[in-house]
C-alpha positions in Angstrom: 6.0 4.2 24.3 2.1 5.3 23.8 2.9 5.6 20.1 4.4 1.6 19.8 1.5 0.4 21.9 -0.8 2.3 19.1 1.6 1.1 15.7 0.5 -1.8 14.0 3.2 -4.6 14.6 2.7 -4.5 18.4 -1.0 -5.2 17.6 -0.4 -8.0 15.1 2.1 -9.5 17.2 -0.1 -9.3 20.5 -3.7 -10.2 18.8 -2.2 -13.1 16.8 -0.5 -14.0 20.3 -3.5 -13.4 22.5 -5.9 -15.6 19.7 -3.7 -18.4 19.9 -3.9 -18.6 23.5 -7.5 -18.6 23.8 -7.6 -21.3 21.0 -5.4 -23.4 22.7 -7.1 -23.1 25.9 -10.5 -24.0 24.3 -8.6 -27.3 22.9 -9.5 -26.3 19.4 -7.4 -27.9 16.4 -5.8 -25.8 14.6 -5.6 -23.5 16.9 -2.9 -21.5 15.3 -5.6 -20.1 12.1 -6.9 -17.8 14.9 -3.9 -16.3 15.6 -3.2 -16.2 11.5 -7.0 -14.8 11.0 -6.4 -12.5 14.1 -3.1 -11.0 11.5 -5.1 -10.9 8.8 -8.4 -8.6 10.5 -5.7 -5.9 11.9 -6.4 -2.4 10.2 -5.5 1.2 10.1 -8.7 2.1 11.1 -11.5 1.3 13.3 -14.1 2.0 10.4 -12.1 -0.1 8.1 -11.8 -3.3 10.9 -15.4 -3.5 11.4 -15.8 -3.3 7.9 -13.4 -6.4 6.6 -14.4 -8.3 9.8 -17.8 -8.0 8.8 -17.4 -9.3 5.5 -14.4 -11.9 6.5 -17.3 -13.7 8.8 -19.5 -13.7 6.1 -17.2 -15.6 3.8 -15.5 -17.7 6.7 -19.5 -18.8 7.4 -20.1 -19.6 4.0 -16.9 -21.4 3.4 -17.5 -23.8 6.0 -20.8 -24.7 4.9 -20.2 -25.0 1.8 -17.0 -27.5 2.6 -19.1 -29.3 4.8 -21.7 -30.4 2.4 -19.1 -30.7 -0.9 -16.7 -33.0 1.4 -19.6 -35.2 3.0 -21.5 -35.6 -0.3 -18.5 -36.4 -2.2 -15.4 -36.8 -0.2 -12.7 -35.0 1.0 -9.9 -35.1 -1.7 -8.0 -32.6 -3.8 -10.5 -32.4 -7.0 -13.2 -31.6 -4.3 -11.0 -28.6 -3.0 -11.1 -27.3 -6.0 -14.7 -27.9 -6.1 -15.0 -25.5 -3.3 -12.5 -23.2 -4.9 -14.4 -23.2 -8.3 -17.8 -22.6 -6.2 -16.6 -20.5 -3.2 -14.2 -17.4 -5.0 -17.8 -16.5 -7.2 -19.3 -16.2 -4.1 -16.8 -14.1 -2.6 -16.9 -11.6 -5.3 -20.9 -11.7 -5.6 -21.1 -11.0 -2.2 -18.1 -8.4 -2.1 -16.4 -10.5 0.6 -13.2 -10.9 -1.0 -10.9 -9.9 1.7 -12.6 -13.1 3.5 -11.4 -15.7 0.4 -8.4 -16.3 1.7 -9.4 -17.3 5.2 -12.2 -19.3 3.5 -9.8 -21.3 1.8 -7.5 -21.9 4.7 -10.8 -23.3 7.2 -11.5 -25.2 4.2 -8.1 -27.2 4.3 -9.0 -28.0 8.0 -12.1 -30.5 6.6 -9.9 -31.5 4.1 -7.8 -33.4 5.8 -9.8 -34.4 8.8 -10.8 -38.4 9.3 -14.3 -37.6 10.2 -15.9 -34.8 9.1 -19.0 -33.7 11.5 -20.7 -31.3 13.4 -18.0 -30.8 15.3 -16.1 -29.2 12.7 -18.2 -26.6 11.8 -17.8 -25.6 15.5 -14.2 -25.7 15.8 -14.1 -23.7 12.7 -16.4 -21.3 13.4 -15.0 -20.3 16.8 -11.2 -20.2 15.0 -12.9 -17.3 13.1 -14.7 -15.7 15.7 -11.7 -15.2 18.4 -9.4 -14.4 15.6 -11.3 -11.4 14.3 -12.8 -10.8 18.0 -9.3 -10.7 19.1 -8.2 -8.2 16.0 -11.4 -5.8 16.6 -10.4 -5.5 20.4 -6.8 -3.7 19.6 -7.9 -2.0 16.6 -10.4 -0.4 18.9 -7.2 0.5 20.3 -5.8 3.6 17.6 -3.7 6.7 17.7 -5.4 9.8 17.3 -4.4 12.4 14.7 -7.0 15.1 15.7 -3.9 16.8 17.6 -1.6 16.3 14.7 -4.3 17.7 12.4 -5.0 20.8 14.4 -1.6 21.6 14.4 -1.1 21.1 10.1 -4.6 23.4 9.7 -2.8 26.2 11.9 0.5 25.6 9.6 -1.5 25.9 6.5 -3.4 28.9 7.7 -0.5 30.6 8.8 0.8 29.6 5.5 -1.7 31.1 3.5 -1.7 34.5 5.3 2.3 34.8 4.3 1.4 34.3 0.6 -1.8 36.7 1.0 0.5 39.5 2.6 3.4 38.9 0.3 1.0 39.0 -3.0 -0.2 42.2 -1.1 3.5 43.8 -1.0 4.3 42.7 -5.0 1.0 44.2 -6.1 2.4 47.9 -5.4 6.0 46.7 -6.0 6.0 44.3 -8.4 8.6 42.5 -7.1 8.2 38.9 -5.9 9.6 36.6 -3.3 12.3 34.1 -4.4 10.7 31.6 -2.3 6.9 32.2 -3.2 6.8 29.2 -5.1 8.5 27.2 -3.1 6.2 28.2 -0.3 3.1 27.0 -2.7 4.5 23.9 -3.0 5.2 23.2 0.5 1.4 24.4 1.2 0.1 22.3 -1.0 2.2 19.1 -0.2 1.0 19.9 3.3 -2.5 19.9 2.8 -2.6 16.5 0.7 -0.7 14.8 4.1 -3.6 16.1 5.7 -6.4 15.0 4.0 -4.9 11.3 4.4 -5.2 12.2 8.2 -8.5 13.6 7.8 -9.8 10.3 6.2 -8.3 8.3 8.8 -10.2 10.5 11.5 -13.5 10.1 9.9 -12.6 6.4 9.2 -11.9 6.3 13.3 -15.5 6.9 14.6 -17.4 3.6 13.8 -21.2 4.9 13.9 -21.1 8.5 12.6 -19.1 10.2 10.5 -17.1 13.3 11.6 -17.4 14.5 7.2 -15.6 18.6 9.1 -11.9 17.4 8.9 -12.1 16.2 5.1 -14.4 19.1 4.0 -11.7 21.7 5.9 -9.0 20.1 3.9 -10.9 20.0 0.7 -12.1 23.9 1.4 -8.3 24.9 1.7 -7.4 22.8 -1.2 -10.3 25.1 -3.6 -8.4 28.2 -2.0 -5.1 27.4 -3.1 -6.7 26.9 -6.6 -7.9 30.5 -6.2 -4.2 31.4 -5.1 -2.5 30.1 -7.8 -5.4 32.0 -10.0 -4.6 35.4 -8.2 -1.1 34.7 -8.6 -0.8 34.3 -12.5 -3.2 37.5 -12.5 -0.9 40.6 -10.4 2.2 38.5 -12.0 1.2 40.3 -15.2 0.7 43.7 -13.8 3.1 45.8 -14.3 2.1 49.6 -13.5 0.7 51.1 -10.2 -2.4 53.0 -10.1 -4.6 53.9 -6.8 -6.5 50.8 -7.5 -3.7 48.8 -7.0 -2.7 50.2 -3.5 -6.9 50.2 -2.6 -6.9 46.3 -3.2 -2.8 45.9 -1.9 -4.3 46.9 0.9 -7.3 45.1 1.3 -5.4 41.8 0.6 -3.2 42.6 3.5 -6.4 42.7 5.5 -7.5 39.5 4.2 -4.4 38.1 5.3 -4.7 39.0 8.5 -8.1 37.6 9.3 -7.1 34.1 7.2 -7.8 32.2 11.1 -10.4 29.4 10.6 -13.3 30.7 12.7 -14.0 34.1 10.2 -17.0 33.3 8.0 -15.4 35.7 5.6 -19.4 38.1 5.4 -17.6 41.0 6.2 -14.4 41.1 4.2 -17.3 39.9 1.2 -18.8 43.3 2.1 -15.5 45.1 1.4 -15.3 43.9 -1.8 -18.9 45.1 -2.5 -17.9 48.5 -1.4 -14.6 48.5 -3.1 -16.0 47.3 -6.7 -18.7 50.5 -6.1 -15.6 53.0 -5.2 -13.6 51.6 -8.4 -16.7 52.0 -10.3 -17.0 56.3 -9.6 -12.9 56.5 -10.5 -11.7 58.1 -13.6 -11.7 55.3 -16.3 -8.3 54.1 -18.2 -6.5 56.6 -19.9 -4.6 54.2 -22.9 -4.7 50.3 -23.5 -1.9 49.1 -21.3 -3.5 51.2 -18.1 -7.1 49.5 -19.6 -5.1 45.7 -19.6 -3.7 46.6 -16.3 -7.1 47.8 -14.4 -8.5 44.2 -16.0 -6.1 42.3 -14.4 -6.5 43.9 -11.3 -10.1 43.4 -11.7 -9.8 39.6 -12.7 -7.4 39.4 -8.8 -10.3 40.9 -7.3 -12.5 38.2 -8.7 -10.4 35.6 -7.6 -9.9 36.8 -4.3 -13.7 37.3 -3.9 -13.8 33.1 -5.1 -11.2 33.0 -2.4 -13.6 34.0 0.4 -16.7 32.5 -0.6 -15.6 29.2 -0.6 -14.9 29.9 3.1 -17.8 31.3 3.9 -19.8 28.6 2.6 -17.9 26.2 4.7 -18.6 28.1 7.8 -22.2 28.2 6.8 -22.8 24.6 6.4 -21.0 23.6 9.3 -22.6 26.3 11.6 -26.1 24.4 10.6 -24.6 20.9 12.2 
């Protein structure tokens, strides 16, 4: 029921409803453009609403003006419609009100046939336009909240993540891959590009700050899986076993396991330090296919370090806010 209250047809149905009302109650002609202006202002987000409303009263302001002077200096006929046409859509797109052209146009029409064009109808107009998007901003105040839903795709994609860590961790030493590893990638990555459309509309929800952590999360995972898909073509290539192979099978595990959102990653950085300096006092390659293999191995190592530091540098600049 909550989630109907929150979809957009019940609030175009009950602001275009509710604006109606109050412009027939106020005895204003036309009454009906508030309900039609009130359809127009509804928007996915609350961000996005002030913003078009904004720019819709803007153009509706200038519209009416600018009908009022064109219709009393020369009368109000066709060929001066499309006077104010000719005059009012420049206007629109030099002051980047375009979403308001439409409702210009229609208030317009309202001059255009009246009898006796006066003060009056600038007032009429102008409240038509204020109750309808007044009406709109009050229910688009009104919006669901994905924060929940979000939480629950960043625990999916982390969990996600540490499967494809600790299965790149068992094919290093085996050299045998899961049937479903790409599939898996592919579902990871589908999920995190859903998200970021839910991250945008979160930050698009709070009107007078903006709340930048859910789209930089998103766009830190989506770096990672770049550095996945990098590690993957690397240990897909390696094809012998050496200690080195079972030193960093091992330490990818253990990156796998601590792939939860609030490790800033320093540590398992450290690890790598250490492990590069133990690598470095081991017995050097014996032929050319063990030398090919140890740089593969090497070039995982680097990817998996890239892996980590985006993370860490996420954690860093949020820790600062």
């Amino acid at each position: 029921m909550v989630k109907y209250l929150q979809s957009k047809t019940f609030k175009i149905t009950m602001s275009a409803t509710i604006a109606v009302i109050i412009a027939n109650y106020m005895k204003l002609d036309f009454g009906v453009t508030a309900g039609i202006i009130a359809i127009l202002s509804i928007q996915d987000t609350k961000k996005e609403a002030l913003t078009v409303g904004g720019r819709r009263l803007i153009a509706s302001g200038v519209a009416i003006l600018l009908s009022f002077m064109l219709y009393i200096l020369l009368g109000n006929n066709p060929f001066v419609f499309g006077l104010f046409l000719l005059i009012f859509i420049p206007i629109t797109n030099i002051l980047k009100t375009n979403e308001g052209m439409v409702v210009g146009a229609v208030l317009s029409t309202h001059l255009l046939i009246s009898t006796n064009i006066n003060i009056y109808w600038i007032i009429n107009e102008a409240k038509l336009t204020i109750i309808g998007i007044g009406v709109a901003m009050v229910f688009n105040l009104y919006t669901a909240s994905f924060e929940e839903n979000f939480e629950k795709n960043k625990k999916d994609i982390e969990e996600q993540y540490k499967l494809i860590l600790s299965d790149m961790a068992v094919s290093l030493v085996t050299q045998a891959v899961p049937i479903y590893e790409q599939k898996l990638i592919l579902s990871v990555e589908e999920l995190i590009k859903s998200s970021k459309l839910m991250a945008q509309i979160i930050n698009n929800n709070h009107l007078f700050r903006s709340n930048n952590y859910y789209v930089s999360y998103i766009d830190m995972r989506l770096i990672q899986l770049d550095a996945i898909k990098r590690m993957k073509r690397h240990f897909s290539r390696v094809y012998m076993t050496y200690e080195q192979t079972k030193l960093l099978s091992d330490f990818t595990n253990d990156v796998a396991i601590n792939i939860h959102e609030d490790n800033d990653c320093i540590e398992l950085i450290n690890k790598i330090t250490s492990l590069r300096k133990y690598y470095e006092m081991m017995e050097l390659p014996k032929n050319r296919d063990e030398f090919e293999n140890r740089a593969l191995l090497f070039q995982f190592l680097n990817d998996l370090e890239d892996f980590l530091i985006i993370k860490k540098e996420f954690k860093e600049y949020f820790h600062n806010f």
